[in-house]
N, C-alpha and C positions, 0 to 999 in steps of 0.2 A: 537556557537549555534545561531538560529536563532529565531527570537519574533515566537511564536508560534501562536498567538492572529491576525497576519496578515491572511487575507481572500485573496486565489488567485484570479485572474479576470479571466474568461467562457477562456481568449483565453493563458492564461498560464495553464488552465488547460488538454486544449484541445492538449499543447504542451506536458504537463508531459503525458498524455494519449497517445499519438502515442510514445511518446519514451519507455514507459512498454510495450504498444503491438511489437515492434520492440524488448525489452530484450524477452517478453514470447517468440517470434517468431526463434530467437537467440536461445535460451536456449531449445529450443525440447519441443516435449510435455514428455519426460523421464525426464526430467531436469525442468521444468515449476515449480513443489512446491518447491523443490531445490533453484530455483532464486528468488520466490517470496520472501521465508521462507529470502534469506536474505538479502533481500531488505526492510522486514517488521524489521529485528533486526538493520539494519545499522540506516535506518528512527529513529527507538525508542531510540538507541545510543544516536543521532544527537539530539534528542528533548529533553531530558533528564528530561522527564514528567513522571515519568509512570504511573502515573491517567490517563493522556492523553492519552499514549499507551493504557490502558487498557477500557477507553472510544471508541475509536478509534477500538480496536476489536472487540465490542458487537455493533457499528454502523455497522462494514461492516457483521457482524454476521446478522441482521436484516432480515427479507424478505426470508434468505435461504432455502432452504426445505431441512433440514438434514436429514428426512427421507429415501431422496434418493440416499445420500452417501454410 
């Protein structure tokens, strides 16, 4: 497990950014919730928070317009 409490820096994020756009890319858009879905469970695995996971969902929940799902 890794300290969860560590802050990445603009250019590891910018690295974990192009390699999800490369898995969505990879993975189809048929496939896209598919890869996310388990990449958001292996992450929550990995962090073994699930306050955090569950913090972590209503942050990227924010802003959404779910009405237009």
């Amino acid at each position: 497990m890794t300290d969860a409490s560590k802050e990445l820096s603009f250019e590891e994020l910018e690295r974990i950014y192009g390699l999800l756009a490369e898995g969505i890319d990879a993975a189809g858009p048929e496939r896209e919730a598919l890869f996310l879905s388990k990449l958001a469970l292996i992450l929550a695995r990995r962090t073994g928070d699930p306050d955090a996971v569950a913090a972590a969902i209503e942050a990227a929940r924010q802003d959404l317009d779910l009405s237009s799902i």
